[in-house]
C-alpha positions in Angstrom: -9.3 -16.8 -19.5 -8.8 -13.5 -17.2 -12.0 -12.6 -15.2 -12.1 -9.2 -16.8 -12.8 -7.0 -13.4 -11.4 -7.9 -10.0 -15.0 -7.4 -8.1 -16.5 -9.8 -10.4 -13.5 -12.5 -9.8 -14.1 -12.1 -6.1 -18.2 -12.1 -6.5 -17.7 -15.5 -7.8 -15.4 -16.9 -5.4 -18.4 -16.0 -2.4 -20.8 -17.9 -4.8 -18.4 -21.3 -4.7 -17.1 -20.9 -1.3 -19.7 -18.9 0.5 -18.7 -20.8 4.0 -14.8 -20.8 3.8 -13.0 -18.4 6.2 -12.0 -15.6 4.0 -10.5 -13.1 6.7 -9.4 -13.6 10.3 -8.3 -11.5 12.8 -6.0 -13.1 14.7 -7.2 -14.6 18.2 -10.5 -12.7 17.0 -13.3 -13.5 14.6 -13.4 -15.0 11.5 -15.5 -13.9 8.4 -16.5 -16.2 5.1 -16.4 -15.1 1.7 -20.0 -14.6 1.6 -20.2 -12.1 5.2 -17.1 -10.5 3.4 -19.3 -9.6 0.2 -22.1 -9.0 2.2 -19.9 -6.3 4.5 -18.2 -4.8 1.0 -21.8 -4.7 -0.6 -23.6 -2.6 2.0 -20.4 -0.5 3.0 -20.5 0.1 -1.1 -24.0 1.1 -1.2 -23.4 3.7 1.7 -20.4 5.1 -0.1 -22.4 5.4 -3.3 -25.3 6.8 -1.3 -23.2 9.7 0.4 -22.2 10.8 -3.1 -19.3 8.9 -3.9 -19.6 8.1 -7.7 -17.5 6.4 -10.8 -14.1 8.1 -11.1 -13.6 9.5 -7.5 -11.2 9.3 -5.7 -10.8 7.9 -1.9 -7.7 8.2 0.0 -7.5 5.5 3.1 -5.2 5.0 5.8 -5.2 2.5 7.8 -3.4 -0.3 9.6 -3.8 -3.7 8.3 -7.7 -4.2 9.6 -10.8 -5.6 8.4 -11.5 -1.9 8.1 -9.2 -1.3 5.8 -9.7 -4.8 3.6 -14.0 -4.0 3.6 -13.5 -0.5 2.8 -10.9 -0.8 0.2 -13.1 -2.9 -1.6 -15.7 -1.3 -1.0 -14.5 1.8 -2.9 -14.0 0.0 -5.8 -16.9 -1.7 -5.9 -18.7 1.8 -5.8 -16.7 1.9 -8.8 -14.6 4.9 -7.0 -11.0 5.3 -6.9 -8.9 3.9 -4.2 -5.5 5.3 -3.3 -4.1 3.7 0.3 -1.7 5.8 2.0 0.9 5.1 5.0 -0.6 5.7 8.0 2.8 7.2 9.2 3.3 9.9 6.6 3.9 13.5 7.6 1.6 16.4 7.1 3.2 17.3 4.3 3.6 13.7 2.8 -0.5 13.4 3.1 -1.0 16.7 1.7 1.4 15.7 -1.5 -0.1 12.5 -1.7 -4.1 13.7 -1.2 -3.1 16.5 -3.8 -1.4 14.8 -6.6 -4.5 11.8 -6.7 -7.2 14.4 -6.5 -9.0 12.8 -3.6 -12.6 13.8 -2.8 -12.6 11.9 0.6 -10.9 10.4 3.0 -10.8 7.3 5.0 -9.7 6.6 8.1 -10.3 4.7 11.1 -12.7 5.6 14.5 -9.1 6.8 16.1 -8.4 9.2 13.2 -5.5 10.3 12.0 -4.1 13.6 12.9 -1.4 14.2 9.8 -3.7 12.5 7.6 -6.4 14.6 8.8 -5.0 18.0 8.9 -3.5 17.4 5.4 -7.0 16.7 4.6 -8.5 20.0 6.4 -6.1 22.2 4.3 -6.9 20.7 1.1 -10.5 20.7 2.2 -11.4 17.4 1.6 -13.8 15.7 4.2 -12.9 13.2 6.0 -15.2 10.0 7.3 -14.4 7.1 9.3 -15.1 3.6 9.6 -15.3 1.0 12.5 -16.1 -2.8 12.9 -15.8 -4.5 16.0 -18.9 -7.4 15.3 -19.0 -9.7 12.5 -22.8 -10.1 12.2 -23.8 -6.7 12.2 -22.5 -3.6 9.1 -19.5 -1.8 9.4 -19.9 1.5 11.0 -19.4 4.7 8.8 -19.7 7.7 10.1 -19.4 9.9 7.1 -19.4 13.7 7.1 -19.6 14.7 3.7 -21.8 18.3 3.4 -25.4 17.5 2.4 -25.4 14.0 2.5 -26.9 11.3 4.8 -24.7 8.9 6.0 -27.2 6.0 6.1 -28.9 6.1 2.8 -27.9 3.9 0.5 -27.9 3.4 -3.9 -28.3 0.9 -6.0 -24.9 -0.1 -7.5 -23.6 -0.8 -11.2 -21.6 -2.9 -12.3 -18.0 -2.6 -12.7 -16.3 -2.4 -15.6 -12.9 -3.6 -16.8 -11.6 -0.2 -17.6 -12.6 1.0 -14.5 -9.6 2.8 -12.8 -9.5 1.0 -9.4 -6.2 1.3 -7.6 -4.3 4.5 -7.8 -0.2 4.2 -6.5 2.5 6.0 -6.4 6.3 4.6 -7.3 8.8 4.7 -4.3 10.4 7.6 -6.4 13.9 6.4 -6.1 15.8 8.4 -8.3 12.8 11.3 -8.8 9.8 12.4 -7.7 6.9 9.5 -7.2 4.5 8.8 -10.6 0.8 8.2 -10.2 0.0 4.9 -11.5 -3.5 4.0 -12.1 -4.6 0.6 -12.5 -7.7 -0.8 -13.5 -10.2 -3.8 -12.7 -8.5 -5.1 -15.4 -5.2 -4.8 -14.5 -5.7 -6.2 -11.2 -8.0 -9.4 -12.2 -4.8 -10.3 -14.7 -2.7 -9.7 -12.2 -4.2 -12.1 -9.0 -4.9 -14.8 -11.9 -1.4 -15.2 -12.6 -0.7 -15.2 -9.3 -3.0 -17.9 -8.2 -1.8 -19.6 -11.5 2.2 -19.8 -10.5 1.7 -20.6 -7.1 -1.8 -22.5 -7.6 -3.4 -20.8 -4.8 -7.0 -22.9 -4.1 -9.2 -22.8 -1.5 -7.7 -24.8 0.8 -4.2 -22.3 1.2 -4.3 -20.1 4.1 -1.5 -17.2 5.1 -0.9 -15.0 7.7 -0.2 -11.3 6.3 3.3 -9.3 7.1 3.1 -6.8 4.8 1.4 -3.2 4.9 -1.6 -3.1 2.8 -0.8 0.3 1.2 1.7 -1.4 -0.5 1.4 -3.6 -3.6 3.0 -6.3 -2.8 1.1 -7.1 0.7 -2.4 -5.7 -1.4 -2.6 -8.0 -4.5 0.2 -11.1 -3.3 -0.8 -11.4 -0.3 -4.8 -10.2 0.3 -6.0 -10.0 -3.4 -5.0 -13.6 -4.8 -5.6 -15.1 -1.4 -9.1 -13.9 -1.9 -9.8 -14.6 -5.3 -8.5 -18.2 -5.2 -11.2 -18.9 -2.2 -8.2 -19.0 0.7 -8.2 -17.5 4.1 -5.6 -14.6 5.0 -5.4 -13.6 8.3 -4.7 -10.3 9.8 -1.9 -10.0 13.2 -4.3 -8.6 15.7 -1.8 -5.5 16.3 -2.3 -4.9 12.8 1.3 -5.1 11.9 4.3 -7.6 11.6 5.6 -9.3 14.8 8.0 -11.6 15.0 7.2 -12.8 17.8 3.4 -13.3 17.1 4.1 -15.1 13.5 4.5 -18.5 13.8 1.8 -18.9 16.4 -0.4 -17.1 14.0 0.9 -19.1 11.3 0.4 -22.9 12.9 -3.0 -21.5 14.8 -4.5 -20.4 10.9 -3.0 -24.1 9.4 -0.7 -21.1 7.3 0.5 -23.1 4.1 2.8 -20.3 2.8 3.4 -16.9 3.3 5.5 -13.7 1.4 7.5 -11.1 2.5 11.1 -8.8 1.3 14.2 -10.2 2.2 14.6 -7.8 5.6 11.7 -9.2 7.4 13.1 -13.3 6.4 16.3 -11.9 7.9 14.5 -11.0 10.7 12.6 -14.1 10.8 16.1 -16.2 10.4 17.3 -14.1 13.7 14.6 -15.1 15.4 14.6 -19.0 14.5 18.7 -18.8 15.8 18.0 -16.8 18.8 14.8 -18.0 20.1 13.7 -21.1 18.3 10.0 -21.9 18.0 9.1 -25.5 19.7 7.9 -26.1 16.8 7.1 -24.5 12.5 4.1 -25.3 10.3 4.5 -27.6 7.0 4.6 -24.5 4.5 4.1 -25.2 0.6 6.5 -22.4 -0.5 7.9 -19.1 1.4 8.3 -16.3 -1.1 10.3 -13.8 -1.4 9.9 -10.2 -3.3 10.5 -6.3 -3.5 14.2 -6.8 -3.0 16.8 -9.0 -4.4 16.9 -12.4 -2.2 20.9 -13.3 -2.0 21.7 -17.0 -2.5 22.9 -17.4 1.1 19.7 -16.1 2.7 17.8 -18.5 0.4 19.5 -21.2 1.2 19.4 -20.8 5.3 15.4 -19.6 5.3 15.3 -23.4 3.2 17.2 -25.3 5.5 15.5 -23.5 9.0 11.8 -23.7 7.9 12.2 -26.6 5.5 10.3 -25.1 2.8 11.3 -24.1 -1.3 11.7 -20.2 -0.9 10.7 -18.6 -4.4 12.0 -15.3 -5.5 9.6 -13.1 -7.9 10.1 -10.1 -9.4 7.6 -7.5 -9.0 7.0 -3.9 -9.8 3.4 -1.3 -9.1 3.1 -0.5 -12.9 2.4 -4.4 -13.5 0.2 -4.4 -10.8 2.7 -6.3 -8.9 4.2 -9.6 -10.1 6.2 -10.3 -13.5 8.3 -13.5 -13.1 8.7 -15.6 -10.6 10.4 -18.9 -9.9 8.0 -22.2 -10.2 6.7 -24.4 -7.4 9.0 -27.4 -7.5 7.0 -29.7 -9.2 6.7 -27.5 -12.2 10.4 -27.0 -12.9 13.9 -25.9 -10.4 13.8 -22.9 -8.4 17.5 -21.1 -9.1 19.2 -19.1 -6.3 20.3 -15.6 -8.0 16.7 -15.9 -10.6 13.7 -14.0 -10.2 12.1 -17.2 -12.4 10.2 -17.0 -15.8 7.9 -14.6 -16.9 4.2 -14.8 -15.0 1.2 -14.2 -17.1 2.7 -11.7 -19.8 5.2 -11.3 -22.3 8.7 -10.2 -21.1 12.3 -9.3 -23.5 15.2 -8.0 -22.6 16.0 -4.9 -25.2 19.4 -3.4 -25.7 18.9 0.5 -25.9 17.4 0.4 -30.0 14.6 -1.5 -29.3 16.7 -4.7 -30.3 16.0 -8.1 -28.3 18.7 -10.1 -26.7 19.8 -13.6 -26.8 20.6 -15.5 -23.5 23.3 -14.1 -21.0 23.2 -10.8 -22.9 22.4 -8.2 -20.4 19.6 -5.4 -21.5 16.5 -3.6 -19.8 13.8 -5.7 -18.7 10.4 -4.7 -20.7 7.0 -6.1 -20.3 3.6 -5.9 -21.9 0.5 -7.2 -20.9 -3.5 -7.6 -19.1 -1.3 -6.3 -15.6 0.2 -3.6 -17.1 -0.8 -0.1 -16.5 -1.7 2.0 -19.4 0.6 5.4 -18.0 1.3 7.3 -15.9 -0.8 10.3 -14.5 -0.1 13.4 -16.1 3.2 12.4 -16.8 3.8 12.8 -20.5 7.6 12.6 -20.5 8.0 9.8 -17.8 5.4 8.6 -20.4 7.5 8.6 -23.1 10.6 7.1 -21.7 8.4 4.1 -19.9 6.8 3.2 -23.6 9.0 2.9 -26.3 8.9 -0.2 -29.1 5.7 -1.2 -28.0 7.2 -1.9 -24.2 6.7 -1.1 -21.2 10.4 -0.3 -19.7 11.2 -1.4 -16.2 14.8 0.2 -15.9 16.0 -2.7 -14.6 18.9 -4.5 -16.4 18.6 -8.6 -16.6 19.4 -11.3 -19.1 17.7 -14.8 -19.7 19.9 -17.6 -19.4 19.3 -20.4 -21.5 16.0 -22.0 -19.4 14.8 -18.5 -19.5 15.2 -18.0 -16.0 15.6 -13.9 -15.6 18.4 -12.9 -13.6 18.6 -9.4 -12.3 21.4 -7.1 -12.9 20.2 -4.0 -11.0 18.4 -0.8 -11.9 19.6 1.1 -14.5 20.1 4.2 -12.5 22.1 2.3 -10.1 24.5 0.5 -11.6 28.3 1.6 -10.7 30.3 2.7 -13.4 34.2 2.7 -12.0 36.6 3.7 -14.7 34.1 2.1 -17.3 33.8 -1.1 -15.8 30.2 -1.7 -14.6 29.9 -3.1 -11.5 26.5 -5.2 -10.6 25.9 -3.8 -6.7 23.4 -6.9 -6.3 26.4 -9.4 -7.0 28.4 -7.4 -4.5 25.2 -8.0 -2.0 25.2 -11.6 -2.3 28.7 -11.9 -1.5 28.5 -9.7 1.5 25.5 -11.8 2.6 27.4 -15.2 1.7 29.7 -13.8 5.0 28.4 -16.0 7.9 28.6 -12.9 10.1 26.5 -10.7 8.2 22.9 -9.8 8.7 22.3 -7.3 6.1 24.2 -5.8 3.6 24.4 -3.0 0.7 26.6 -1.9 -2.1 26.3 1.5 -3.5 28.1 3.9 -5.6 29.9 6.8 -4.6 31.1 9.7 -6.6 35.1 9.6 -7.1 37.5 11.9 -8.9 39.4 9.3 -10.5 37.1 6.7 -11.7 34.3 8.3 -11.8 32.3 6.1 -8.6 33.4 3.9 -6.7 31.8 1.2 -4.7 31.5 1.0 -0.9 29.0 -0.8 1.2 27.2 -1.1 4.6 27.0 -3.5 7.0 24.7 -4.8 9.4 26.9 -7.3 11.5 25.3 -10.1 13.5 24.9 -9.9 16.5 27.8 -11.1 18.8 29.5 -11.0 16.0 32.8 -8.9 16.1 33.7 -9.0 12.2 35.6 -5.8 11.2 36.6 -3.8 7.9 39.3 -5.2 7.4 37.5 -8.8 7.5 34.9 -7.7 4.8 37.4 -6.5 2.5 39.6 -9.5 2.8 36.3 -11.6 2.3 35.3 -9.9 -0.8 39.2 -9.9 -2.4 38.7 -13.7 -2.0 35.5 -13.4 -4.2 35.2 -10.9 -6.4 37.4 -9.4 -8.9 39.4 -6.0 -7.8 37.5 -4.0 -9.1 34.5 -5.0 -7.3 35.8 -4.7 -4.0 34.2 -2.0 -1.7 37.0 0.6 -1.0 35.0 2.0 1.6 32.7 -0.4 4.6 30.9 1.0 7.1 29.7 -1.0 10.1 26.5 0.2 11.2 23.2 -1.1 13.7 20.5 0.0 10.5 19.6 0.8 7.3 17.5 3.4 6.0 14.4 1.7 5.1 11.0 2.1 3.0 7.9 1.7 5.3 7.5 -1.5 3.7 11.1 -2.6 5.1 12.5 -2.7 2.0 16.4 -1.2 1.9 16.3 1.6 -1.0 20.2 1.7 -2.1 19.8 5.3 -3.2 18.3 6.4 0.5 21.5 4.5 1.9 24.0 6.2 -0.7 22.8 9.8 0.2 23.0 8.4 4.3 26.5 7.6 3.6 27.6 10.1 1.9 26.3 12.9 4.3 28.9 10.6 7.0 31.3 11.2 4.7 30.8 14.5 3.6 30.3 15.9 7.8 33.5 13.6 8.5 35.6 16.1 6.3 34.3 19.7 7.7 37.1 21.2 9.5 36.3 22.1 13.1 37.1 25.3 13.8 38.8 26.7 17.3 40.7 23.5 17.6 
């Protein structure tokens, strides 16, 4: 039975646990569920008491603080709007971003943020901060809304489950980002069946790598940590460091902890490199946002000798989908994002039609997690909701466990000379190569064909593997026509802020190489 609103599951959870750590900052302070409530109460009463009603809207950026985590719910306790933005956006990204959600405030911390900030100024939307530095005393606000008192304080409703709470925008990898709203609702579904898969209790504890303006460090990570009554704690720098982690981790007794495939990578580097004397007894490692090739899988098992669990994930299900089970409660397959999580899930050939196991369609979902639209977007509307689905554009099949296994986005598959080419099964062979950190496969226009498929590759270091090596790899495991005709050798990827590698971002990176490659130079 779904705890219909968010605030309410995480009211009760400071009731039964009132003296469990909740939130650490690392080599810090500590704070329990109940001083947690107790901070989001009275920073809710103050927003509420400076104006802030049901329905607005409040933009924050932040690092990953206590800050950020009190305020945040704080908003939406107020029964406001909250919309977290990247602290490292442009002018012009704020200004989109503060725009299109309709903020009436923003958040930021005692430093300020200047983009953020002048973005703000422009659209005339005040700004406030917020600072906390003690856990027994409130956090600070020092909010400059026009008429309005920063320390006066309201009574506060309660929330509702069709409260909008969360407001997010989609990476916007083939067009510009949609608004997604999501509810109380929405995101009480959507930690349940979290904490249900993974059976997150009390007693769990993880250290957080992932920015909080995103998703998939928001609800996985922070949101069902908190409503299951466990501990997250916060890197003191307020962002990922490999070298920090696995202190952090065996310091906060860390039973498990998720992040995309770049930053494992990174971790995996590490481990080879520069070994740790010594790695905490993890549960599960999971692994989501990207597709997780078998190879990597198998080495982040056998370095930190823990099941790694792939999910599948996206913002307009309020994060998770399907994932793959905790060991006891069936296999975890290599190349599977797992079974459905908490709603229904079919894969529908283009008429709406459901298909049977290993036939390849677009994933569709409905369900509690599943946002209702998009903001005034009628057509992307439309082509999201069809046949009583919500459609992912992502093609996958079930196999006969009903284990899904992705295919790739829709908009990304290669079509060469009709054959359609999978560019995550040209990943995980690139990534099967011991000498290869990362790897991509993208399409390419092509005169011929149509596209054709090349790829980039991150080598490892001290490696000295060449073109001609990759090529020769992938003849040896992958039909012809699957074979990148072009590789490049490169030292990064273009990147999301969340460290995720966006295959169209790396396509148009490419491309331009190829396209300034062929300019004659004149006068020579």
């Amino acid at each position: 039975m779904v705890n219909f609103t968010l605030t309410g599951l995480l009211k009760n959870v400071a009731g039964e646990f009132p003296s469990r750590r909740a939130l650490s900052v690392s080599g810090k302070y500590d704070l329990t569920h109940e001083r947690l409530d107790l901070l989001i109460e009275e920073a809710a009463s103050r927003l509420s008491g400076s104006g802030i009603g049901a329905g607005d809207v409040v933009a924050l950026t932040f690092p990953n603080t206590p800050e950020f985590v009190i305020m945040f719910l704080a908003v939406i306790r107020a029964r406001a709007i909250a919309v977290p933005l990247n602290s490292a956006y442009t002018a012009e990204e704020f200004e989109f971003y503060l725009s299109d959600s309709e903020a009436k405030l923003l958040l930021t911390s005692q430093e300020g943020n200047g983009s953020a900030q002048a973005a703000a100024t422009k659209l005339n939307i005040p700004h406030a901060t917020a600072s906390f530095s003690n856990p027994s005393t409130p956090i600070t606000l020092s909010l400059t809304r026009s008429e309005s008192d920063s320390n006066s304080v309201s009574e506060l409703g309660l929330n509702e489950p069709s409260d909008v709470a969360l407001f997010l925008h989609t990476s916007g990898t083939t067009s510009r980002p949609k608004g997604v709203p999501l509810t109380q609702l929405n995101l009480a579904a959507s930690v349940q069946n979290i904490i249900s898969v993974y059976k997150l209790t009390e007693s769990d504890s993880t250290v957080l790598v992932l920015p909080l303006f995103h998703v998939h460090g928001l609800l996985a990570g922070l949101l069902s940590s908190l409503g299951a009554g466990a501990a997250v704690t916060l890197p003191s720098s307020g962002r990922f460091s490999a070298s920090n982690f696995w202190s952090d981790m065996l310091s906060y007794s860390a039973t498990w902890y998720t992040a995309v495939p770049t930053i494992h990578q990174i971790l995996l580097d590490r481990h080879v490199n520069k070994p740790e004397p010594s790695y905490p007894k993890l549960r599960f490692i999971r692994s989501c946002s990207a597709s997780l090739a078998p190879a990597i899988m198998d080495r982040l098992e056998s370095a930190f000798g823990a099941p790694v669990l792939e999910a599948y994930a996206m913002t307009e299900a309020s994060h998770l989908m399907a994932s793959n089970p905790l060991l006891e409660d069936g296999p975890h397959k290599a190349g599977s994002v797992g079974k459905p999580v908490g709603q229904e899930m079919a894969i529908l050939d283009e008429n709406g039609n459901v298909q049977q196991a290993h036939v390849s369609g677009e994933v569709c979902i409905r369900g509690l997690n599943v946002t209702k639209g998009y903001k005034n977007n009628p057509e992307g509307n439309k082509a999201a909701y069809q046949f009583g689905w919500f459609h992912t554009g992502d093609v996958g099949f079930f196999d006969e466990d009903g284990y899904l296994h992705l295919v790739g986005r829709i908009k990304e598959m290669i079509n060469r000379g009709g054959e359609k080419i999978s560019p995550i099964e040209v990943d995980a062979v690139l990534l099967s190569h011991l000498d290869v950190a990362q790897a991509v496969a993208f399409g390419v226009p092509d005169d011929k064909y149509g596209e054709e498929i090349h790829c980039a590759i991150i080598p490892k270091e001290g490696s000295n593997i060449d073109e001609g090596e990759v090529v020769k790899f992938c003849k040896k495991n992958l039909a012809s026509f699957k074979v990148p005709k072009k590789v490049f050798l490169t030292d990064s990827l273009p990147k999301t802020a969340t460290g995720k590698i966006q295959r169209r971002l790396v396509a148009e990176h490419f491309i331009a190489k190829i396209s300034a490659a062929k300019v004659p130079k004149f006068g020579a």
